[in-house]
C-alpha positions in Angstrom: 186.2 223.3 -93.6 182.8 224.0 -95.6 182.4 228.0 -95.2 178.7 228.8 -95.2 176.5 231.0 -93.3 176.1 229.1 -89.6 180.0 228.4 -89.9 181.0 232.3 -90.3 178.8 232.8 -87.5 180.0 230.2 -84.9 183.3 231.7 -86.0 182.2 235.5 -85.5 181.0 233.9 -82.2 184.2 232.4 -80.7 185.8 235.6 -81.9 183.5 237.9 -79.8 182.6 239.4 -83.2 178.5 239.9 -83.8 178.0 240.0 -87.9 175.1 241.4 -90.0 173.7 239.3 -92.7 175.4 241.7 -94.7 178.9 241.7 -93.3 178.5 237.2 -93.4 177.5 237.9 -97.0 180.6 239.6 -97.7 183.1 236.7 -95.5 181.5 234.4 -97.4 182.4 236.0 -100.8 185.6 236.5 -99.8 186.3 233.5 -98.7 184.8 232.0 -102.3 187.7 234.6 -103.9 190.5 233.2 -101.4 189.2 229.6 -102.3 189.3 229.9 -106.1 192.6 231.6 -105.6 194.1 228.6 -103.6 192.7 226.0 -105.8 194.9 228.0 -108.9 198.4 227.8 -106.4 197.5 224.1 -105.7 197.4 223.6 -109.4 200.8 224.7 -110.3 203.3 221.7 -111.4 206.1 220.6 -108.8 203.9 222.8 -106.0 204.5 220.1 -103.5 208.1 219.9 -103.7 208.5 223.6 -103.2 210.7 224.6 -100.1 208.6 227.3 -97.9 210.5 230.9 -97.9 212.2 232.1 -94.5 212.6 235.3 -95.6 210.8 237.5 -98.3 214.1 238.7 -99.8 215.9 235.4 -100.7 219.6 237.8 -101.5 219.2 239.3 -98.3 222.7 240.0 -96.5 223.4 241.2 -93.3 226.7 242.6 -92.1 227.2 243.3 -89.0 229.8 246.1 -88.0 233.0 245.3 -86.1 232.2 245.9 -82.3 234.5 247.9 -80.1 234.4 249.0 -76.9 235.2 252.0 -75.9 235.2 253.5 -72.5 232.3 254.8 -71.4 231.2 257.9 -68.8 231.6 258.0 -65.6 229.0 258.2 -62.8 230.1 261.1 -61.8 230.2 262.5 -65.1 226.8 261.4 -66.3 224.9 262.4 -62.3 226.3 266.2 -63.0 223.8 266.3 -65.7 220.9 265.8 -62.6 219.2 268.4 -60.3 219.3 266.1 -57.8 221.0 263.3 -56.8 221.3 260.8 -54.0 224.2 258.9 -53.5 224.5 257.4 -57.6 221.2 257.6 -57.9 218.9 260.0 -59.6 216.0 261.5 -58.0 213.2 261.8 -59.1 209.3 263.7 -57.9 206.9 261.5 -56.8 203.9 261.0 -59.3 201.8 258.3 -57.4 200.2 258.3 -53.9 
């Protein structure tokens, strides 16, 4: 895609986004940065055959801790904590008409 004034603005213009000559000035500069940048990766020997990253930290190990169960409350137990109660159910003020 050639980036030039009229394309930043039909872009700014799908995106809902109005620009100032200023502010399409400075997309267009920085896409020209981005470009030149690009151009230097895409130069780089054996680029092509590189495999794409999944993960930024390529040693990265995760160990997951044994799971046990263990019992939990009971109703009872966790409802004596409550003002009020109906039945095994908490209850609660009313905040909307």
């Amino acid at each position: 895609m050639d980036f030039n004034e009229a394309t930043i603005d039909k872009l700014a213009d799908l995106l809902m986004i109005g620009l100032t000559p200023e502010e399409n000035k400075m997309v267009l500069d920085e896409f020209e940065v981005i470009d030149k940048n690009i151009n230097k990766i895409n130069k780089i020997e054996g680029i092509e055959k590189a495999q794409p990253m999944t993960h930024a930290l390529d040693d990265f190990e995760c160990e997951l801790r044994e799971d046990v169960a263990i019992e939990s409350p009971s109703i009872e137990e966790l409802l004596s904590n409550c003002d009020f109660t109906d039945d095994r159910e908490v209850e609660v003020p009313k905040v909307v008409d």
